[in-house]
C-alpha positions, 0 to 999 in steps of 0.5 A: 041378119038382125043380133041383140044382146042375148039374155041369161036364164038359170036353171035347177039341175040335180039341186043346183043353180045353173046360169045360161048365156041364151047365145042360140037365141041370136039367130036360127042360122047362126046362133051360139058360138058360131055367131061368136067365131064368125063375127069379124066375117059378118063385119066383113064388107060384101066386096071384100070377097067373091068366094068362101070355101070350108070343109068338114062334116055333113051335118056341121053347125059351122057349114050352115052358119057359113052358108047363112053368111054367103047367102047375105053377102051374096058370096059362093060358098063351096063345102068339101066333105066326105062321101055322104051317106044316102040317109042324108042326102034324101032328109028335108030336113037338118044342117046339110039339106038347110046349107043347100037351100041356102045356096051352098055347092058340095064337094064329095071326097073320096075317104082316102083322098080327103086330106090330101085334097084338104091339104091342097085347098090353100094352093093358089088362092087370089085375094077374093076367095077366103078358106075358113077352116074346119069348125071355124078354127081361125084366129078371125074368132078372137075378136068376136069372143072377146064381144062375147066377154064384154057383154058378160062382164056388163051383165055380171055387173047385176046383183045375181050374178056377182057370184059366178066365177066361172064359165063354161062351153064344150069344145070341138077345135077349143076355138071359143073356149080358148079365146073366151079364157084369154078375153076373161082371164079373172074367170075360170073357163072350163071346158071338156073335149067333144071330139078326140081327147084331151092331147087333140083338143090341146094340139088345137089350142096350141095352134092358135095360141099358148092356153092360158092358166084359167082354161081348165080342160075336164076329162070325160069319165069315159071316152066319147066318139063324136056323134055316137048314141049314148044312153047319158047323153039322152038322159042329160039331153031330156032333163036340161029340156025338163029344167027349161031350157033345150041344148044340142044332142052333139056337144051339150051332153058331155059338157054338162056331164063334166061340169055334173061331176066335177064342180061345186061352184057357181057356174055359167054355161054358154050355149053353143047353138047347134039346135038345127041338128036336134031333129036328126039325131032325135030321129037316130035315137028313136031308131036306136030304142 
């Protein structure tokens, strides 16, 4: 696992400039915010642990970066989720069929026993075995967003891009946007809540750290349910293609959408990644029209 200072790009999208912070392209496995989120682990000795253990959803970005980390560090990775569909389980393809060429071992949870079980994973851990929350939420991922924050301010310094004064990422636990904003608090940090609504993606925040004034959450025009289709989402999905560079079909859509309707400004988003899931849900679109 080799990274590089990822370049930025700019886009044209309904007459308006755009910057991009290429962050998906670091690395196939572990691109975009999860590389941020999950840098102290890279930095993290092979010796230091035997076992990781996480949990979540089956098609996680942050289960595959996991198991892309294990498999360097040759640590077990054990993943609890929920009953998986038959669907998934016979893909050749997507984020859960990659986690398990990688190495990964899966726990399948009954639906009325998964928080329970979730809850008890912390229970008699040894120094050995590490347990990262679901989506990487950890106070572990300050350190890699604030190397995040030292690359754009170098980058800023270049002449085009002295009039960008704000950034921004779409959330699903807050994790990045969260200490993103504490890491540049001369910036605007805007961001828009993916999974739940604006209270949930708050309670998330709160519990890593007070959310500091330049954050600014935008709402959704409509409520989303993460995963679902949406006729937008595909809309906004094939124009940014169009415009030059892809995004991810989970996350992007609702971002952009609410920097669309919300801002004027000059306005830098960070690639998230996620790109390893695109063929699943392209295929889900295509079913669905």
């Amino acid at each position: 696992m080799n990274y590089t200072l990822s370049p930025i790009s700019k886009i044209t999208l309904e007459g308006r400039e755009f910057f991009i912070k290429r962050d998906e392209t670091i690395d196939p496995y572990l691109s975009g915010n999860k590389y941020r989120k999950l840098y102290t682990l890279l930095e993290t000795p092979k010796n230091k642990f035997t076992k990781l253990i996480s949990y979540g959803g089956t098609q996680s970005n942050a289960m595959l970066a996991l198991a892309a980390i294990c498999k360097n560090k040759e640590w077990q990775f054990i993943y609890y989720t929920k009953t998986i569909s038959p669907v998934i389980k016979k893909q050749e393809y997507g984020n859960y069929y990659e986690a398990l060429s990688l190495g990964m071992d899966i726990v399948e949870l009954e639906y009325d026993l998964y928080k329970e079980y979730i809850a008890g994973l912390r229970v008699d851990l040894d120094e050995k075995i590490l347990l990262i929350d679901q989506g990487g939420a950890d106070t572990r991922a300050k350190e890699g967003l604030e190397v995040l924050a030292r690359e754009l301010r170098e980058q800023f310094k270049e002449k085009e891009y002295l009039d960008i004064k704000a950034i921004a990422t779409p959330s699903g636990t807050g994790t990045t946007a969260l200490y993103l904003a504490l890491s540049l608090p001369e910036y605007t940090i805007y961001t828009t809540p993916c999974i739940g609504s604006v209270g949930y993606l708050k309670e998330q925040m709160l519990a890593l750290h007070k959310i500091p004034k330049n954050l600014i959450i935008l709402e959704p025009k409509k409520k989303y349910h993460f995963a679902k289709l949406y006729d937008e989402f595909f809309d906004i999905y094939k124009r940014l293609k169009e415009s030059g560079v892809e995004f991810d079909l989970l996350y992007a859509p609702s971002m952009w959408l609410s920097l669309l309707e919300n801002t004027r400004e000059s306005v830098l988003y960070i690639h998230s990644g996620g790109l390893s899931g695109n063929r699943s849900m392209l295929e889900r679109y295509k079913r669905k029209n």
